[in-house]
C-alpha positions in Angstrom: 104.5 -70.5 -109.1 103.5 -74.0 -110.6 100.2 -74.1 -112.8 97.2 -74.9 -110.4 94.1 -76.8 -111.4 90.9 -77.7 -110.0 88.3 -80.2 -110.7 84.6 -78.4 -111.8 82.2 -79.1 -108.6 80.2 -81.6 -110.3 82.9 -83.9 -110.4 83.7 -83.0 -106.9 80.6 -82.3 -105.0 79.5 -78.9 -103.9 81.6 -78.9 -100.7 84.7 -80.2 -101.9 85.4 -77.4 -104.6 87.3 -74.2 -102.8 85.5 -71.9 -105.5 81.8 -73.2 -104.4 82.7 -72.6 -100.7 84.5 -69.2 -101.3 81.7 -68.0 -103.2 78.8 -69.5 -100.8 80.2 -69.1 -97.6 82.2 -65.7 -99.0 80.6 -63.2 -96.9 80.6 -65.4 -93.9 84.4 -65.2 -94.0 84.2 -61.8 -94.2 82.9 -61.7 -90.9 85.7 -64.6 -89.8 88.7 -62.2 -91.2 87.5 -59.4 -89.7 87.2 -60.6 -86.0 90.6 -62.6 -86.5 91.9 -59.1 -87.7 91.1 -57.4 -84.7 93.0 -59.9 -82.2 96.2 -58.8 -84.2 99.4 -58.1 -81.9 101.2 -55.8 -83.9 101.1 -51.3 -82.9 100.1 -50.0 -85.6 98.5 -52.6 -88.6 96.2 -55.2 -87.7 95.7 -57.8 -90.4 93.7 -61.0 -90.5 93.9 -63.4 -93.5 91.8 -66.7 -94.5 92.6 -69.1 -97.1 90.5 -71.8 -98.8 92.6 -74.4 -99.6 93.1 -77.5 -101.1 95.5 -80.7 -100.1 97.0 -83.1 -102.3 94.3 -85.6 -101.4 91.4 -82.6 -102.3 90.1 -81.8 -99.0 89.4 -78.5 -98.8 90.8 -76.7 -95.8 90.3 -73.1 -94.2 93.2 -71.7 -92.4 93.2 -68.1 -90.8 96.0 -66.3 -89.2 96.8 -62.4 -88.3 100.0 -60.7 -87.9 102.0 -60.0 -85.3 105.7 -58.0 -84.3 108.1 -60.0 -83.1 110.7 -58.9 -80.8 114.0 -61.3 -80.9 116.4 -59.1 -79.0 116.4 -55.0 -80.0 115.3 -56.0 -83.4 111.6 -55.4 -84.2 110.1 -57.6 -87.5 106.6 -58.6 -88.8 105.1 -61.8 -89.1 102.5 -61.1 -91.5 99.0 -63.5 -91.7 99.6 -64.1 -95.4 102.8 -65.1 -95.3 102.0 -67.6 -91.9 99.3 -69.1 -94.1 101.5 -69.2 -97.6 103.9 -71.7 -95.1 100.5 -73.8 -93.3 99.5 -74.3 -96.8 102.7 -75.6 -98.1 103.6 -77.4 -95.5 100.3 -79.2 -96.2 101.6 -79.9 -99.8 98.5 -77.7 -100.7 97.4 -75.3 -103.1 95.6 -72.0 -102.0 92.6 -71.2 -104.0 90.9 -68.1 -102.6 92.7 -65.9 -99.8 90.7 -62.9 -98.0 92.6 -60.2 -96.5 91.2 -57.8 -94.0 93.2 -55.0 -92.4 93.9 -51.0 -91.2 94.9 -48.9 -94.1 98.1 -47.6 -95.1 100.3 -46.7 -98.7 102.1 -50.3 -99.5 105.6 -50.5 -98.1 106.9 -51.2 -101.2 105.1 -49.4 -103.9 103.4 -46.6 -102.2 100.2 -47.1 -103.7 97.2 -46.2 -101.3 94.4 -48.7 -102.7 90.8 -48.9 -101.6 91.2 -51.7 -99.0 94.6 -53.3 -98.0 96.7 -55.6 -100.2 99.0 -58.5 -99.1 102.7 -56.2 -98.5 105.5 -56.5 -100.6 106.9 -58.8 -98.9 104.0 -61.1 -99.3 104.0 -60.6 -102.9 107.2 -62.2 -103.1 106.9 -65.1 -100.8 103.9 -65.7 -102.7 105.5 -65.8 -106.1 108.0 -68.0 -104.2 105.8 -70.5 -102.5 104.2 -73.7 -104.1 100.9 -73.0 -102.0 100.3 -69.7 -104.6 99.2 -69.9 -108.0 99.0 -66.7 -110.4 95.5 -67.2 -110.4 94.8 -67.8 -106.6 92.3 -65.0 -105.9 93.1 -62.6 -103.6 90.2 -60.4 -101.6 91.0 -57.5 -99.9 88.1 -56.1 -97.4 87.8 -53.0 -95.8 87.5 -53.2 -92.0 84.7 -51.5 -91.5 82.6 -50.6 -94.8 81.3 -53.4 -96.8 83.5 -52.8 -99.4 86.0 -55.3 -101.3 88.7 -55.7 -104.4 89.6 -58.8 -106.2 92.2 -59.6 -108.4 94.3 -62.6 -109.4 97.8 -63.1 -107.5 99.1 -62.4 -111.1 97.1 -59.1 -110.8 98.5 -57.7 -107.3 102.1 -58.1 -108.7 101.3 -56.0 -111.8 99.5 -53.6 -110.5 102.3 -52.2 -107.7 104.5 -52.1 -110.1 102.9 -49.1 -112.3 103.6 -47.6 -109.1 105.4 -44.0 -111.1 104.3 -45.5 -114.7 100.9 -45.0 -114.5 97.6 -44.2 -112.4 96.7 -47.8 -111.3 92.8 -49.2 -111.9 91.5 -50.7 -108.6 89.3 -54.2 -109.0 86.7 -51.7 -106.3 83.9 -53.0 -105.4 81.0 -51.5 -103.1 78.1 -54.0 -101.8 76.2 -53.1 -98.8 75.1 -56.2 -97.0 77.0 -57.3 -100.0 73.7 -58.2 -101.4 74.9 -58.5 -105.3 77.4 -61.4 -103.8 74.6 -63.2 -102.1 72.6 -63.1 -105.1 74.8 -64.3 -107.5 75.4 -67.3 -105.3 72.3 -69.2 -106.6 73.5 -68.6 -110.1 76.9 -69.7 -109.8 75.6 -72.8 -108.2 73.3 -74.1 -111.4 75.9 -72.5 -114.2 79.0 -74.2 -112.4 77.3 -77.5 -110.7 74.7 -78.4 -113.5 76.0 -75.8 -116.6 77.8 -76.9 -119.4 81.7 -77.0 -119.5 83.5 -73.5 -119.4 86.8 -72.3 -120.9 87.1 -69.8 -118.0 89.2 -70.5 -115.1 87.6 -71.7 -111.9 88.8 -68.1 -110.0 87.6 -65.9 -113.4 84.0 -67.6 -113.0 84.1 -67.0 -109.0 85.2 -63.7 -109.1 82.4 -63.1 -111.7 79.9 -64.3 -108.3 80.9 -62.5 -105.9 81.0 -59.1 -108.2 77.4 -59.7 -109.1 78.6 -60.2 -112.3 77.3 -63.4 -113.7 75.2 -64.8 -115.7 74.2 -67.4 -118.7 75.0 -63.9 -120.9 78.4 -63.1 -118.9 79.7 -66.5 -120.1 78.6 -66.6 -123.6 75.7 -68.9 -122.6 72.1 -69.2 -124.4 69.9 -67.2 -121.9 
């Protein structure tokens, strides 16, 4: 996965940067990935994904996709929505920045892990590390179905984590938010520190993920209150 960089939203402008829009219009997607989820054609998993993306020119696009079985002959196989958007995105020349994943629970195909919400498959993980569209920091954020509950991690992050599958217990990135309140909240904050703050050391994703955690603040990233 090539290193993946992205301008601070005061060079930018508020609506070009992918992290402003993922963290602003976050919970809004929520709702999108959901409703997407649901018109999945597949038995048994329905999945809908979203990415906020970049191009090679900066416009940031959103592209959403669900999964579906596909039948060529006797021979049933998956298309997942991760891995339709992973080829969109390249396809574009693009980079994907923040990628929400809603859909029915079940252990992980390949490491057997039952986690709070659903992660991209196994499969996915590896096109992923494959594909020029994925970064080791693009966040990923998984979203239960029905409860307002989400995880985050970095690409980076997922690939570690099923792989202490038999090693060790794994820590889930678990978040519960009713009306995901702490998210909307933050939103204000992550506006002024990241549009009119100072320069950060952190990564664009680390400070996002901070937002929409209803984690952040001045103190959060070493900043005079």
């Amino acid at each position: 996965m090539p290193s993946l960089t992205v301008p601070r939203s005061k060079e930018l402008g508020r609506e070009a940067d992918p992290y402003w829009r993922a963290v602003q219009y976050g919970p809004r997607y929520i709702d999108e990935v959901r409703s997407i989820g649901e018109k999945a054609i597949h038995k048994v998993v329905k999945v809908g994904a979203l990415a906020v993306a970049s191009t090679t020119g900066g416009r940031v696009v959103i592209e959403k996709a669900v999964n579906q079985n596909l039948k060529p002959g006797t021979n049933e196989t998956k298309w997942c929505a991760e891995g339709k958007i992973f080829q969109r995105v390249e396809d574009l020349g693009g980079k994907i920045h923040v990628l929400f994943v809603c859909g029915t629970q079940q252990p992980d195909t390949q490491s057997g892990i039952w986690t709070p919400t659903l992660h991209p498959c196994g499969e996915c993980r590896e096109d992923g590390a494959d594909s020029s569209a994925v970064d080791e920091d693009t966040l990923v954020i998984s979203v239960h179905p029905d409860k307002d509950e989400f995880e985050a991690y970095s690409f980076s992050e997922l690939e570690v984590l099923h792989s202490m599958s038999g090693i060790q217990k794994p820590e889930f990135s678990h978040y519960i938010d009713p009306g995901f309140t702490k998210w909307k909240q933050n939103r204000a904050v992550f506006d002024t520190i990241i549009h009119s703050g100072p320069e950060l050391s952190l990564l664009p994703s680390v400070t996002a993920r901070l937002a929409i955690t209803g984690q952040l603040s001045a103190a959060s990233l070493g900043l005079a209150a």
